[in-house]
Wavefront OBJ file of the C-alpha trace (Angstrom):
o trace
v -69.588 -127.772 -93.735
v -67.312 -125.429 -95.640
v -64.566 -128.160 -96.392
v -67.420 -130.333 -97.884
v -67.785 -131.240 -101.459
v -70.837 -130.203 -102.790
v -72.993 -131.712 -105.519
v -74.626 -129.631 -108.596
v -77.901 -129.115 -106.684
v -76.631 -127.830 -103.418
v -77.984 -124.372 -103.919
v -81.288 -125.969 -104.915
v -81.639 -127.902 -101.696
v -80.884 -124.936 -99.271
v -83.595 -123.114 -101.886
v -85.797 -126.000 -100.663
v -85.312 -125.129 -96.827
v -82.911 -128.594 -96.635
v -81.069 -129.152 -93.075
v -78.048 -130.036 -94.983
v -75.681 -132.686 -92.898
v -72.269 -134.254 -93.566
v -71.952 -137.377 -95.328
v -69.380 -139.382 -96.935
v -67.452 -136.421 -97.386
v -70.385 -134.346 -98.994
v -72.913 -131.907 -97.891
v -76.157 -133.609 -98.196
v -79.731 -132.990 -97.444
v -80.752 -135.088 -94.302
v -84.524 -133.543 -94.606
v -86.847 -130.806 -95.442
v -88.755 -128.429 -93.633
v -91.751 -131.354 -93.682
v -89.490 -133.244 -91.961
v -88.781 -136.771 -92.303
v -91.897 -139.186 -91.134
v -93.771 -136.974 -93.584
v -91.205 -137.365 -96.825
v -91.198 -141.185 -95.574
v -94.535 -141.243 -95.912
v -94.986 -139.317 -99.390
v -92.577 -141.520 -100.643
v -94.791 -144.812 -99.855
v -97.321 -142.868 -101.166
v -96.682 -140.456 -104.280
v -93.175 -139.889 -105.676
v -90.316 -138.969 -103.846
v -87.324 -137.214 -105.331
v -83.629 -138.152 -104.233
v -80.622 -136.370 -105.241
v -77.958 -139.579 -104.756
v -75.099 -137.684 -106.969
v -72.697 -138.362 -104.254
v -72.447 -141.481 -104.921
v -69.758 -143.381 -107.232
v -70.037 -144.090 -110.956
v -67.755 -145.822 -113.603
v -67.427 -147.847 -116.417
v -65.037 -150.747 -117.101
v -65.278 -150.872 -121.262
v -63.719 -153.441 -123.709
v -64.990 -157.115 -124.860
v -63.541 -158.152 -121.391
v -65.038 -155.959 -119.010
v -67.760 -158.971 -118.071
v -65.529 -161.417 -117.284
v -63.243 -159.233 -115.457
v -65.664 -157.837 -113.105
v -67.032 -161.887 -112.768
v -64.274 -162.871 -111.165
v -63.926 -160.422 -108.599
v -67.923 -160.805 -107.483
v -69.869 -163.734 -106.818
v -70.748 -164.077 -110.114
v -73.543 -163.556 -112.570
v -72.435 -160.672 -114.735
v -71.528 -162.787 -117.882
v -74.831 -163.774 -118.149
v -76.533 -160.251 -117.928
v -78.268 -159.004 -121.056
v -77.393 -155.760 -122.628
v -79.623 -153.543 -120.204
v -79.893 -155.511 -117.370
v -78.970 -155.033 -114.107
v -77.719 -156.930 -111.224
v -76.917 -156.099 -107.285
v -73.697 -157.351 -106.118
v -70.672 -157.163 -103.918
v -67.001 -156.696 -104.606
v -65.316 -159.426 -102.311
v -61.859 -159.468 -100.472
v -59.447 -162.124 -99.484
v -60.992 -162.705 -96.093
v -64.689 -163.455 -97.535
v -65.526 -159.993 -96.637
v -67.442 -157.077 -98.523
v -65.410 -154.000 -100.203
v -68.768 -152.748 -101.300
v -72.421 -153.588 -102.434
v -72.471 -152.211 -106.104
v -74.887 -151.917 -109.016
v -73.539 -153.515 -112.470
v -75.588 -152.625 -115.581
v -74.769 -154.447 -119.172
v -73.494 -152.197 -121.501
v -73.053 -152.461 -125.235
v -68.998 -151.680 -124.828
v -69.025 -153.093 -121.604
v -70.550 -152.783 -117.794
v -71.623 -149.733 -116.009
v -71.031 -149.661 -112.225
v -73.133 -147.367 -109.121
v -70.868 -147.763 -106.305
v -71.348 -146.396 -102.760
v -70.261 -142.568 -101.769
v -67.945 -143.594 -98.991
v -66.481 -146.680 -100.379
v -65.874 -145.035 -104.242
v -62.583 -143.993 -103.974
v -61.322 -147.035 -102.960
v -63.541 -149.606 -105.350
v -62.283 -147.368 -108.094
v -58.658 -147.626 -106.691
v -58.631 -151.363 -106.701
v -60.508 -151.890 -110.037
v -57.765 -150.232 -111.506
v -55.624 -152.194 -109.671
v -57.712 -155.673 -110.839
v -58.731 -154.763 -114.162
v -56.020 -156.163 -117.264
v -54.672 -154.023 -119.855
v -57.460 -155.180 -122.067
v -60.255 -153.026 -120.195
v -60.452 -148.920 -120.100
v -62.164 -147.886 -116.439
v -63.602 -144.454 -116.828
v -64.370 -142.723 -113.790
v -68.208 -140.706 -114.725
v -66.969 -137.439 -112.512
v -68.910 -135.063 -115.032
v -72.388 -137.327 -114.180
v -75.006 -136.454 -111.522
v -77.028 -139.562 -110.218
v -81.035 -138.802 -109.132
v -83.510 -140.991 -108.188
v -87.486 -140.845 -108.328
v -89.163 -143.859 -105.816
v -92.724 -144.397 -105.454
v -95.936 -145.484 -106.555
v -96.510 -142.155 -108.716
v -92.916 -142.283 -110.489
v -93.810 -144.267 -113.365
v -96.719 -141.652 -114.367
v -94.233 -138.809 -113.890
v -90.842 -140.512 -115.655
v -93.751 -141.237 -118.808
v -93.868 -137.209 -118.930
v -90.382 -136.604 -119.672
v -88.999 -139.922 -120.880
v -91.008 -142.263 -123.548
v -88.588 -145.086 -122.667
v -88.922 -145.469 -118.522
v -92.519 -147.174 -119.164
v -91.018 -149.664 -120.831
v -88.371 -150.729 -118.410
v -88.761 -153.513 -115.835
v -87.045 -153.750 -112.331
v -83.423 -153.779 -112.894
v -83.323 -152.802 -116.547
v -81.496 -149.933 -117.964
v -81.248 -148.183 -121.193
v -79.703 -144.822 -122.749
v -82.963 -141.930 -123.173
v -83.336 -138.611 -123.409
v -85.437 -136.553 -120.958
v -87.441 -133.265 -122.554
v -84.570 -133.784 -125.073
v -81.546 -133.977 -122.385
v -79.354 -137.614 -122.675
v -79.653 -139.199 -119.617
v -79.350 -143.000 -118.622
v -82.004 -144.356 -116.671
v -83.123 -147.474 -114.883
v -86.199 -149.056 -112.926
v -84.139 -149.536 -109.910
v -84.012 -147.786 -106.576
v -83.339 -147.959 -102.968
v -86.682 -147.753 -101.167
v -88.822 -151.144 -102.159
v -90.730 -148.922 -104.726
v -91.156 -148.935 -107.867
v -88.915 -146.486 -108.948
v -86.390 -144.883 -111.819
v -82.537 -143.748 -110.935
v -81.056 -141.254 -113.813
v -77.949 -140.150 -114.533
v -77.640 -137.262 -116.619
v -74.481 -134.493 -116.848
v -73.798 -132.382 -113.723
v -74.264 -129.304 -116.121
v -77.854 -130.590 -117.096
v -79.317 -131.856 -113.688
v -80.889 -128.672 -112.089
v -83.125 -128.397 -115.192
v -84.030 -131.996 -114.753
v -84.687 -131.741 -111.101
v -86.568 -128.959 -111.558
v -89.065 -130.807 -114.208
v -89.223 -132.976 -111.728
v -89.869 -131.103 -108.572
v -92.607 -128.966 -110.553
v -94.860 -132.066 -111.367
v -97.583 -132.911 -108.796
v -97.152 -135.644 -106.122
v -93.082 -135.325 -106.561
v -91.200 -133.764 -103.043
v -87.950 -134.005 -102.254
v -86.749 -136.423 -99.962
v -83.761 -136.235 -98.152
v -81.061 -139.155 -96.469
v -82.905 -139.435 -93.273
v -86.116 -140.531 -94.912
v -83.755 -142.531 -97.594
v -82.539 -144.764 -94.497
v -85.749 -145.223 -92.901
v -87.361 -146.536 -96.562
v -84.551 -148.994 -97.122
v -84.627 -150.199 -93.805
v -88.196 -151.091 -93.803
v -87.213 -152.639 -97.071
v -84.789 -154.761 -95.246
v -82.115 -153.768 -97.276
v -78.710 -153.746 -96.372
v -76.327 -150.829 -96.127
v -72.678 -150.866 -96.098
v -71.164 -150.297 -93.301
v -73.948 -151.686 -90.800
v -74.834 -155.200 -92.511
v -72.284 -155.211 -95.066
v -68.697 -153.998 -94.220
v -64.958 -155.533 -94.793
v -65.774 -158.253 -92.140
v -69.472 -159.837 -92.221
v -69.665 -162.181 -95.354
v -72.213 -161.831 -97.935
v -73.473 -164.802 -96.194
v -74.082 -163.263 -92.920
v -75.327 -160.285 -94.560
v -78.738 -162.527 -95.669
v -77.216 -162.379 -99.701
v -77.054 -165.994 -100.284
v -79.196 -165.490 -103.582
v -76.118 -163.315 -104.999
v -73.899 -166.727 -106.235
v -73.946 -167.707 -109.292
v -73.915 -171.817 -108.765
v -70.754 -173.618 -109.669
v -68.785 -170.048 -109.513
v -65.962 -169.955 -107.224
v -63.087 -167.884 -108.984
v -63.351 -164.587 -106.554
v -61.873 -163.359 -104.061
v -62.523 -165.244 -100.852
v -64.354 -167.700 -101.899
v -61.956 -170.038 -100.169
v -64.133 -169.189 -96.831
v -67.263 -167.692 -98.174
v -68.546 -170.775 -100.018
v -67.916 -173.727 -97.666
v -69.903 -170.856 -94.977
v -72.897 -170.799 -97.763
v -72.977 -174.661 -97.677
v -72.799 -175.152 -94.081
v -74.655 -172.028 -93.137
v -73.091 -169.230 -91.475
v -72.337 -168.977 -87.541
v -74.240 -165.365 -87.299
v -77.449 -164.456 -89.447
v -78.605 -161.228 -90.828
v -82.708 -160.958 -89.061
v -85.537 -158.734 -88.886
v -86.249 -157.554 -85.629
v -89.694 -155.643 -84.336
v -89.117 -153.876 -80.954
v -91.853 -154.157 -78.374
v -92.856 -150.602 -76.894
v -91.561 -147.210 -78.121
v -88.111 -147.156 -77.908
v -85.929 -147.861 -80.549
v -83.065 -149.883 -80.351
v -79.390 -148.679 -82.336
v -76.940 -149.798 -83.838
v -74.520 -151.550 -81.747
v -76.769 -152.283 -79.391
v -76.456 -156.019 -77.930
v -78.844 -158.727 -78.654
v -79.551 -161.054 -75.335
v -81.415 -164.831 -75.731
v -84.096 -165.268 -72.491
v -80.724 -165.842 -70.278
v -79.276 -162.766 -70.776
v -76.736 -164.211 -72.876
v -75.104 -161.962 -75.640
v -76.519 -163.787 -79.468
v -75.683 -160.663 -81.303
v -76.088 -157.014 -82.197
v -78.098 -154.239 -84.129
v -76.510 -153.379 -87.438
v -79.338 -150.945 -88.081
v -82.698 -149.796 -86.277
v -84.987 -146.619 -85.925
v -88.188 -145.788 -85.844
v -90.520 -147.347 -88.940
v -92.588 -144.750 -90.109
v -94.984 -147.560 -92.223
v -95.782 -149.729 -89.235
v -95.871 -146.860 -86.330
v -93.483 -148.785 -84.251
v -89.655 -149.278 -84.102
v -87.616 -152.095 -86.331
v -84.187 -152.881 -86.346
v -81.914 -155.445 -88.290
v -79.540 -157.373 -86.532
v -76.797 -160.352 -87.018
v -77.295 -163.022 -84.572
v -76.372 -166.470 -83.857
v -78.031 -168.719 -86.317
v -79.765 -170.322 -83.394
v -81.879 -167.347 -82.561
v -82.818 -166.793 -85.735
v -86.309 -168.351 -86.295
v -89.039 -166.558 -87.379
v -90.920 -165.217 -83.888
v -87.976 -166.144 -81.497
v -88.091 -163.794 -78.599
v -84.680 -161.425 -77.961
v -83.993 -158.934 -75.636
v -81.643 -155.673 -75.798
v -81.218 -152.935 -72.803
v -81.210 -148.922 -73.889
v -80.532 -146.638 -70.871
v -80.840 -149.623 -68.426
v -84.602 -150.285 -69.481
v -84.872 -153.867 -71.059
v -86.595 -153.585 -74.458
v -87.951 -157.310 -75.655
v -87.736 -157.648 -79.777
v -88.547 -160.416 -81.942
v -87.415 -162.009 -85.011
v -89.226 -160.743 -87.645
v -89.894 -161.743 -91.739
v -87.594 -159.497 -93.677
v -88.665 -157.030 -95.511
v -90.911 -155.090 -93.084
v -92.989 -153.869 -95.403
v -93.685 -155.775 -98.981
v -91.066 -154.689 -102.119
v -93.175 -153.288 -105.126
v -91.115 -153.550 -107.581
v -92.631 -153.427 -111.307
v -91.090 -157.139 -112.141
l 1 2 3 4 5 6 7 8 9 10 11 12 13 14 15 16 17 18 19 20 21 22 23 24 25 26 27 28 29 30 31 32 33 34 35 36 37 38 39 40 41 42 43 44 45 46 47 48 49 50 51 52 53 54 55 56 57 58 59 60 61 62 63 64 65 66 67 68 69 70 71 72 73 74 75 76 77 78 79 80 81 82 83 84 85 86 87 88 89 90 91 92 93 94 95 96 97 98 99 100 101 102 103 104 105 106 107 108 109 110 111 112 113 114 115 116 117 118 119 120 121 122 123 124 125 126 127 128 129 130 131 132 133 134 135 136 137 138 139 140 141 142 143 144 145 146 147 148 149 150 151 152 153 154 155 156 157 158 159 160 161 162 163 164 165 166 167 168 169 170 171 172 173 174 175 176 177 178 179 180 181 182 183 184 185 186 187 188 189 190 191 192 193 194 195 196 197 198 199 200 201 202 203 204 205 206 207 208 209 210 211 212 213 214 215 216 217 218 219 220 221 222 223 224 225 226 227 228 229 230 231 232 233 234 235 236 237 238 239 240 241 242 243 244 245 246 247 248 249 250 251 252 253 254 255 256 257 258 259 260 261 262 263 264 265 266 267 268 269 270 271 272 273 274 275 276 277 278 279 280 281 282 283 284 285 286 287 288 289 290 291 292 293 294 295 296 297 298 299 300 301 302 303 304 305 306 307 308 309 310 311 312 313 314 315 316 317 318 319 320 321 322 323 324 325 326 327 328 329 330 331 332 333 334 335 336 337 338 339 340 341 342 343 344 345 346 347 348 349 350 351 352 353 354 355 356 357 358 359 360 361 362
């Protein structure tokens, strides 16, 4: 844990009784000493704080940056309003995923929130994309925290008269109690929700106002991937990685129509119009035992259709979920899988994604 990097509030989250854990390179919180069904559970409920500073952020500036970043996505960017945001994915040559990525509209330019293990190397090859005409600052000096749930708006109104205002996906530059921060009504959970990112050198006092209010506990990355994956959304690495398409991965709605100047759009887009050999599904698992990732998927024959990208235990519904590519043909709504964990067959089947219903302030 030593050779870890650490991010500003490290010594608050082992002053919060944190089990800290290794991840992407950092020492992060995986839970608290409520452990994590119960931060789950606050979060669904009250307002759950996040400390996400590991993650990337950048900003490509100039009167080009839009239509730089455009043609490296599947589109969609141009058209953004100052302050809006949009969920996307930097594409490679193959039709695969370098990362999922959050692009706000910026006066000067875009904003980016990229993914803690992928960073370094999205920030490596949009240098390597971007023209002479576009500056790509790398926000080092920036922490990145996130409040989810249904009490966050009440709370954010406290310290920030803008966050009200916002709707999902919108951004603007605020102050909180008088610190600059930039915040947005975005999040990872299916809450309602505000991410902020203030200086590294401001963000204990901000946590801190935070933490103090009532109905706010900190949550830590176990909870975090048990929220987004009742959301049904995807995480790098397990839906999304340098192989499965965006069109595997469930993210049809991403293209922007008529758009086909990005990388691998050569193989992604005739996939999109013909529909894609393996499909990203929603699985609920029969019994109590949870199926993992990497587990295979079996049809009623026993034959291998697919495999688990992500599953645990949902604390929500009280019963185990999973997501899962699998051949497009087993991919109706209510068709009946199988999988085996320690040689006990576990029956599954294909479920409406997302388990439980987003509540995003639209």
């Amino acid at each position: 844990m030593s050779e870890l990097k650490q991010t500003a509030l490290h010594d608050l989250h082992l002053q919060l009784g944190a089990k800290m854990t290794a991840f992407a390179g950092y020492a992060m919180p995986v839970h608290y000493p409520k452990g994590i069904i119960h931060e789950h559970l606050h979060c669904r409920a009250q307002a759950g704080f996040f400390d996400i500073s590991h993650m990337g952020q950048c900003r490509i500036l100039g009167d080009k940056a839009a239509a730089e970043l455009e043609r490296l996505t599947p589109g969609g960017i141009l058209d953004l309003a100052v302050g809006a945001q949009k969920y996307t994915v930097l594409t490679n040559p193959e039709g695969g995923v370098i990362d999922d990525i959050i692009v706000t509209r910026l006066d000067a330019g875009v904003g980016i929130i990229a993914n803690a293990g992928c960073k370094d190397k999205d920030f490596a090859y949009l240098r390597q994309q971007l023209s002479a005409e576009c500056r790509f600052e790398e926000l080092a000096d920036q922490a990145l925290l996130a409040l989810q749930g249904p009490g966050s708006a009440a709370v954010m109104a406290k310290f920030c008269a803008d966050a009200p205002g916002l709707r999902f996906m919108q951004a603007c530059s605020s102050t909180m109690n008088g610190v600059a921060c930039s915040v947005s009504r975005s999040g990872y959970t299916g809450e309602d929700g505000f991410e902020l990112s203030v200086a590294q050198s401001d963000v204990e006092q901000v946590a801190r106002w935070l933490l103090a209010e009532q109905g706010v506990e900190p949550i830590g990355l176990g909870a975090r991937d048990t929220l987004r994956l009742e959301a049904g959304l995807c995480l790098y690495g397990h839906e999304l990685n340098e192989s499965i398409t965006p069109g595997e991965a469930g993210l049809q709605w991403l293209f922007k129509t008529g758009h086909a100047d990005f990388p691998g759009a050569d193989k992604i887009l005739p996939q999109l119009r013909q529909g894609p050999g393996l499909v990203r599904v929603g699985l609920l698992v029969n019994g109590r035992i949870p199926v993992r990732e990497g587990c295979t998927i079996c049809d009623a024959h026993n034959n291998p259709v697919g495999y688990v990208t992500s599953g645990g235990f949902s604390p929500s519904l009280n019963r185990p979920v999973a997501m899962a590519l699998v051949q497009r043909e087993f991919a109706g709504i209510g068709a009946e899988l199988s999988a085996t964990v320690r040689d006990q067959r576990i029956t599954l089947g294909v479920s409406h994604l997302p388990f439980v219903p987003h509540r995003y302030r639209r």
